[in-house]
N, C-alpha and C positions, 0 to 999 in steps of 0.2 A: 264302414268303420276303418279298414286298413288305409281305402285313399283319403280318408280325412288327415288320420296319423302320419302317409307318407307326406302330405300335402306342411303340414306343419315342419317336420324335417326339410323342406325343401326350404321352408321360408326361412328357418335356421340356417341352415347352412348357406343361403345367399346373404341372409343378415350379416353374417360373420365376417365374408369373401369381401360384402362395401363397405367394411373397415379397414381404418389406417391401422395398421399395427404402430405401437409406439417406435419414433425414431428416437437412438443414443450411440453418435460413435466418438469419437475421443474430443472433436471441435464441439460436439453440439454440449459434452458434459463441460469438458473448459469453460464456454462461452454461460453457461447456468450457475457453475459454481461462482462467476465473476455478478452475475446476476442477483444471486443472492445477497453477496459480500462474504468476504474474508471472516470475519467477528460472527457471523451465523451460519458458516459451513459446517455441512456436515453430508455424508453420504446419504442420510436417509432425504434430507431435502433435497439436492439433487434429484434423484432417485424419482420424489414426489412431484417437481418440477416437470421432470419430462418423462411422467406417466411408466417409467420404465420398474427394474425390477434392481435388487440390490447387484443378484447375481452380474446383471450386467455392466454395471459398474467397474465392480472389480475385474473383470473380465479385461479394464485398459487399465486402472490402478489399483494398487495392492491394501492403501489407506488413503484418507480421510488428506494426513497431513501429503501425502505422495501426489492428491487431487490439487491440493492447494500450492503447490509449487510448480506444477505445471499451470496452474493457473497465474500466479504470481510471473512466470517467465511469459507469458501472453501480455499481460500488465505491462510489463519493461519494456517489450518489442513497442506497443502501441507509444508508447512517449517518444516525444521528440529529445534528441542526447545532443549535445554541443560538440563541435571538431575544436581539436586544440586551438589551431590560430596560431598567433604569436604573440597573445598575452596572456601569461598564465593566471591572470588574476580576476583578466575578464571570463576565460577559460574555467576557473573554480567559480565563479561567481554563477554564471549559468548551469555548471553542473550542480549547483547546491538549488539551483531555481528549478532542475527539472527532476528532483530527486523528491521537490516539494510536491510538484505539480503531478507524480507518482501517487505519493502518500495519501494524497488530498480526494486524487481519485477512485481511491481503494479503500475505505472507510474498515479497521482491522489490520491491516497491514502493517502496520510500526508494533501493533500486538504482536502477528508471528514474528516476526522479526528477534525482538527482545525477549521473549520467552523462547527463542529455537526450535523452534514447531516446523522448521521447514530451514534449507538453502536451495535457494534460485539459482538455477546454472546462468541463467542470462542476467543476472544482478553481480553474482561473480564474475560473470565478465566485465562488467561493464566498470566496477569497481577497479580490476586488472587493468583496465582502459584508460583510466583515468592515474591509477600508479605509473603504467606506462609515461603516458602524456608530459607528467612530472619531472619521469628519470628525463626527459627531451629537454624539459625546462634548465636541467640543472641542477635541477632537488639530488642530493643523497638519496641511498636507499632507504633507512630509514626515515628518512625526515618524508616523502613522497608515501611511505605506508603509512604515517601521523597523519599527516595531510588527509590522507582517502578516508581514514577512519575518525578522524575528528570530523569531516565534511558528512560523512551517512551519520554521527550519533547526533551532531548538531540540528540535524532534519529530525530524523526518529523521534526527539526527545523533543519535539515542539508537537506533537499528534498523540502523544501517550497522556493520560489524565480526564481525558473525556468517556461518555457511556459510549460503550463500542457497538460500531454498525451506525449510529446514527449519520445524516449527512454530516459534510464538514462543517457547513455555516452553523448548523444547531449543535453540535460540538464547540465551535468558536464562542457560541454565545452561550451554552454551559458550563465552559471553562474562565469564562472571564467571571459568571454571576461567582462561580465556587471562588476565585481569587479574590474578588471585592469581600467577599464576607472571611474572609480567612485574614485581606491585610489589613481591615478598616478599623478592627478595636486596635489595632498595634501601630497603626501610621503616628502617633504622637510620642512615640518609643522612638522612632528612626529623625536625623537633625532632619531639620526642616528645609535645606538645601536639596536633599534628596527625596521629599514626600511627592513632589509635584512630579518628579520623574517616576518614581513607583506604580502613580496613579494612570500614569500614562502606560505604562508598562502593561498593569495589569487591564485597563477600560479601554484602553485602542485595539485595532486590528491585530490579530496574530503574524501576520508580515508584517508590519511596521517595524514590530521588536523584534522579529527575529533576522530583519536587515541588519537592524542596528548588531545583531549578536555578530550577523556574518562579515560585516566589514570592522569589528573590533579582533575578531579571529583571522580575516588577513591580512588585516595589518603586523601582528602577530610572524601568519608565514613570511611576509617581508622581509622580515630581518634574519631570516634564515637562505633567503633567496641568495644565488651566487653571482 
């Protein structure tokens, strides 16, 4: 009876010894949290994700929103950012493209953003970067702060309105059914010069319009250029 019982202990405790313990150190919860997406983080899926414990979590973040902004600074690093150059117009133009090409691929992102759930020390910079670039250009102080801040809300506010977390294309195509049925009993309200453009507005791609927004908005910095 005893070498039965020790015999079973043995097989335990080798059982145990050919397991992985769960791994989580600060890259592998980033890399999860980005996994899951922005719009469905949360510490306990994390946590779930990589088999791990709460405790350990917090063990490198303190919250939820703390996880997400190291995560969100991992986001920025991976995008490609534009050097100034010596046009500031092609200069804003590709920053407003790679600002997109953020958003696009963090599905929740324009949510923390606008609710304040988090600041990105690498988004602030980058932001900082692009004021800089400005003051080089010639912009005023202020007018190079309008600038950076018109350029991130112009982005943000083209990704807000969809169910969050889903991809971007099923987003795009949620957001346009919702606008088709919101402008189509009223298109005969607006003159009739302007219905053909609305419908385009609302049934095309989501860059097409928001080109259009961005070169109506530098034309705009134009006339303030020195």
């Amino acid at each position: 009876m005893r070498e039965s019982v020790r015999r079973k202990v043995v097989r335990g405790t080798t059982s145990a010894r050919m397991g992985r313990p769960p791994f989580a150190d600060r890259e592998a919860i980033v890399a999860a949290a980005l996994e899951i997406g922005l719009a469905k983080l949360t510490m306990a899926s994390v946590a779930k994700r990589l088999g791990t414990s709460h405790s350990t979590l917090y063990g490198y973040f303190r919250s939820r929103d703390e996880l997400a902004a190291a995560a969100v600074d991992h986001a920025v690093d991976a995008i490609e950012w534009p050097e100034p150059g010596q046009d500031w117009r092609a200069f804003l133009t590709a920053t407003a493209w790679a600002h997109w090409r953020l958003y696009a691929s963090y599905p929740g992102l324009a949510q923390e953003i606008v609710t304040l759930r988090l600041t990105s020390a690498n988004l602030v910079r980058r932001y900082n970067g692009t004021g800089v670039a400005l003051l080089e250009f010639g912009f005023s102080g202020q007018d190079a702060t309008l600038i950076m801040d018109m350029i991130a809300e112009l982005v943000v506010q083209a990704f807000l309105g969809g169910p969050e977390g889903e991809p971007t294309a099923q987003q795009s195509l949620n957001q346009q059914a919702r606008r088709r049925e919101l402008i189509e009993p009223w298109l005969d309200s607006f003159d009739q010069r302007l219905r053909a453009v609305l419908v385009t507005a609302v049934t095309g791609p989501p860059e097409a319009w928001f080109e259009h927004k961005l070169e109506l908005f530098l034309d705009g910095v134009a006339q303030r250029c020195r």
